[in-house]
N, C-alpha and C positions, 0 to 999 in steps of 0.2 A: 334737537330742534324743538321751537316753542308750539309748532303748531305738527295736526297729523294730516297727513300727504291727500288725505280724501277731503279733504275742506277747500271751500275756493275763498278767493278773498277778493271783495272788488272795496275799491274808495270811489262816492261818487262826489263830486264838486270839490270839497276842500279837505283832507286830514292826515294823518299819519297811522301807522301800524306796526308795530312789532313783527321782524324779518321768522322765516322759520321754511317748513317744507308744507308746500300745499299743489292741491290738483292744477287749480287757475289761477292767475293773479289779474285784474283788470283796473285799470286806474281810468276812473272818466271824470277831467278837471284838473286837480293839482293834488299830487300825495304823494307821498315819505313811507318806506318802509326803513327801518330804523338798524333792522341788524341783517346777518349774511341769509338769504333768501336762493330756496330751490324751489323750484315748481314744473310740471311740464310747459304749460304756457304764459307767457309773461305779454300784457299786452297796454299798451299807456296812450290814450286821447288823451293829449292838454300836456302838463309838464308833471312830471315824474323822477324819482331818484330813490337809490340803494346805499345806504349806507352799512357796506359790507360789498361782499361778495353775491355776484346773481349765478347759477346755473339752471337753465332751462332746456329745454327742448326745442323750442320757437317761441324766439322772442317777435313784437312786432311795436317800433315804435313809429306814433304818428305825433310830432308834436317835437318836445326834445326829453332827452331823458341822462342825467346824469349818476353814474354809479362809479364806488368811491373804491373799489375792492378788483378781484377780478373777474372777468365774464368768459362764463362756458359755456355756449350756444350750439345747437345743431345747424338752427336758421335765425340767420336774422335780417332783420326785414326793418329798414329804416329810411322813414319819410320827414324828415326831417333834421336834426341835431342830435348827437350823441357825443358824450364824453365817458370817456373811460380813464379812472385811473390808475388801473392794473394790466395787465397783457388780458387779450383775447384772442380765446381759444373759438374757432368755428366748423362748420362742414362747410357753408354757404353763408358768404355775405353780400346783402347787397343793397346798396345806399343811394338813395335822391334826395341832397341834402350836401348835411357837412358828418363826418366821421373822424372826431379825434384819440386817439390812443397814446397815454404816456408812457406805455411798455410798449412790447413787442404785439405784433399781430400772427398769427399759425391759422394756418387752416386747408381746406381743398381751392374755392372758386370765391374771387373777389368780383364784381359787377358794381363799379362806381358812377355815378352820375351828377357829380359837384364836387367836392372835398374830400381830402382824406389826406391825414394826417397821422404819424405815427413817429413817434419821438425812436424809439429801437427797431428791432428788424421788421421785414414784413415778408414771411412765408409761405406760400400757394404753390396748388398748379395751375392754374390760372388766375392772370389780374388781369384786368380789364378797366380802364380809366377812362370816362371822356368828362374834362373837367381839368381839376387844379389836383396834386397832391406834392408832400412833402415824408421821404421817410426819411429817418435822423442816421442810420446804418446802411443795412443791406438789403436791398428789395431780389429776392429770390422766388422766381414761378417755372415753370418748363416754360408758358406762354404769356407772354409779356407784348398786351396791345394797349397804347396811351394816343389816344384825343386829347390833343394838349388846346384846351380853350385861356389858359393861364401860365403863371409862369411853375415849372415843374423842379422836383429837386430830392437827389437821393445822394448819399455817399457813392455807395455801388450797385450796381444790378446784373445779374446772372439770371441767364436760362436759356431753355433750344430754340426758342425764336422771338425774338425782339423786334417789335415795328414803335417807330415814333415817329406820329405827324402833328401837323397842327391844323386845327380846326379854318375852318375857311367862314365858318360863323357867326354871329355874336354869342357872345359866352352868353349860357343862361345862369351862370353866374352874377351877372352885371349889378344887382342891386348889390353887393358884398365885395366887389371888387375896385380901384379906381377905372374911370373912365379908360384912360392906355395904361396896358398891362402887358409886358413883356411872352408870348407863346414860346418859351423859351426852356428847354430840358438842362439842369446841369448839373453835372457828374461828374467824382473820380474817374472811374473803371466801369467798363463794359465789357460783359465777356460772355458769348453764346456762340451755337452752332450758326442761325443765320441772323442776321442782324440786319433793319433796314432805317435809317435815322433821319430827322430833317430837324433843323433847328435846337441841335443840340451841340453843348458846349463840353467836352471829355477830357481829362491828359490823357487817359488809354481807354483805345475800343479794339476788342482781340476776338477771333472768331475763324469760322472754316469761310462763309461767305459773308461778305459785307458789301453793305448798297451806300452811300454818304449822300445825302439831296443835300437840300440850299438852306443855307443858316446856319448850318453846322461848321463847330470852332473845335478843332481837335489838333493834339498835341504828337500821338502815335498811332499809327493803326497797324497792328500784327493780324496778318491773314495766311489760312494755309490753302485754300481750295482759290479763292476770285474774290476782286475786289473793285468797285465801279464808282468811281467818283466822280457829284457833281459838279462844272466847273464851276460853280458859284459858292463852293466849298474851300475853307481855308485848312488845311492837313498839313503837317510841319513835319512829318517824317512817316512813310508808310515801307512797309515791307513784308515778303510774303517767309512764311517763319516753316 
């Protein structure tokens, strides 16, 4: 590394800096670290980006911050825009804003509150959504609860307890969104222990107990314990397996 780990590094208003290992990183204004960057704290007022790789201990962005590499976080802590173009690695995320990922996401506890996006999988023990998201794969947590203010969208989702409703609301999304916008879940595959759904569109949803509310457009439902559908529910084949 270019730098030694006891050094802090702050840019204040406008510049760039050479990436490397340091104690702090603080960016206040607009600044560039130019190659793969570790630090224990990583933290950016105004607009900021990594070209490279970040690993921190707690990152904390206010503003947006784009990095070009991958991110290995403990915490992170985001108030605004983030892009990543590598997988991130976390303990705790959690976002009021937008959060995009062109890799996979891994971690323990997601806590979203606007966006989130993730072109590959998204791994946890818990996620937690109230807002919009989109993952390009598998959204995989033991608990899986979505506040759907938007329209929602995963390939598949697994875990032990699944709830999805829709916000009764207005999105506080709305500046970022069109005026009508579909609160609308849609999915291959669903498959957990309990599962409770509203306005979501599946070919398969499989589980030990399954609830179906209203808006909900599904193709199969395999259940082995109970199963309670609402009659404003459209279900095209259900059976207890």
């Amino acid at each position: 590394m270019e730098q030694h780990k006891e050094q802090d590094l702050v840019i204040a208003g406008s510049g760039s800096s050479g990436g490397g290992s340091f104690r702090n990183v603080k960016i206040d204004g607009f600044g560039t670290l130019l190659s793969d960057t570790e630090c224990i704290d990583f933290q950016i007022n105004g607009k900021g980006g990594v070209k490279g790789y970040l690993r921190a201990n707690d990152a904390s962005i206010s503003g947006s911050c784009h990095i070009d590499g991958n991110v290995d976080v403990a915490k992170f802590k985001i108030s605004g825009e983030a892009k990543v173009d590598g997988n991130l690695t976390y303990r705790e995320l959690e976002c009021s804003g937008s959060t995009r990922v062109k890799g996979s996401a891994t971690g323990d506890h997601v806590r979203v509150e606007g966006g989130f996006h993730v072109d590959g999988d998204s791994e946890a023990e818990t996620f937690a959504v109230k807002g919009v998201f989109q993952i390009g794969g598998l959204l995989n947590a033991g608990n899986v609860d979505i506040t759907m203010y938007g329209p929602c969208k995963a390939q598949e989702i697994g875990g032990e307890k699944i709830s999805v409703c829709r916000s009764g609301l207005k999105s506080l999304l709305n500046p970022f969104l069109p005026k009508f916008v579909a609160k609308q879940l849609t999915v291959d595959t669903i498959e957990g222990d309990e599962i409770e759904l509203e306005y979501t569109t599946a070919k398969m949803v499989r589980g030990s107990r399954i609830t179906v509310g209203p808006g909900c457009i599904i193709d199969c439902v395999e259940y082995k314990e109970s199963f309670i559908p609402d009659k404003n529910a459209k279900i095209m084949d259900a059976k207890q397996i």
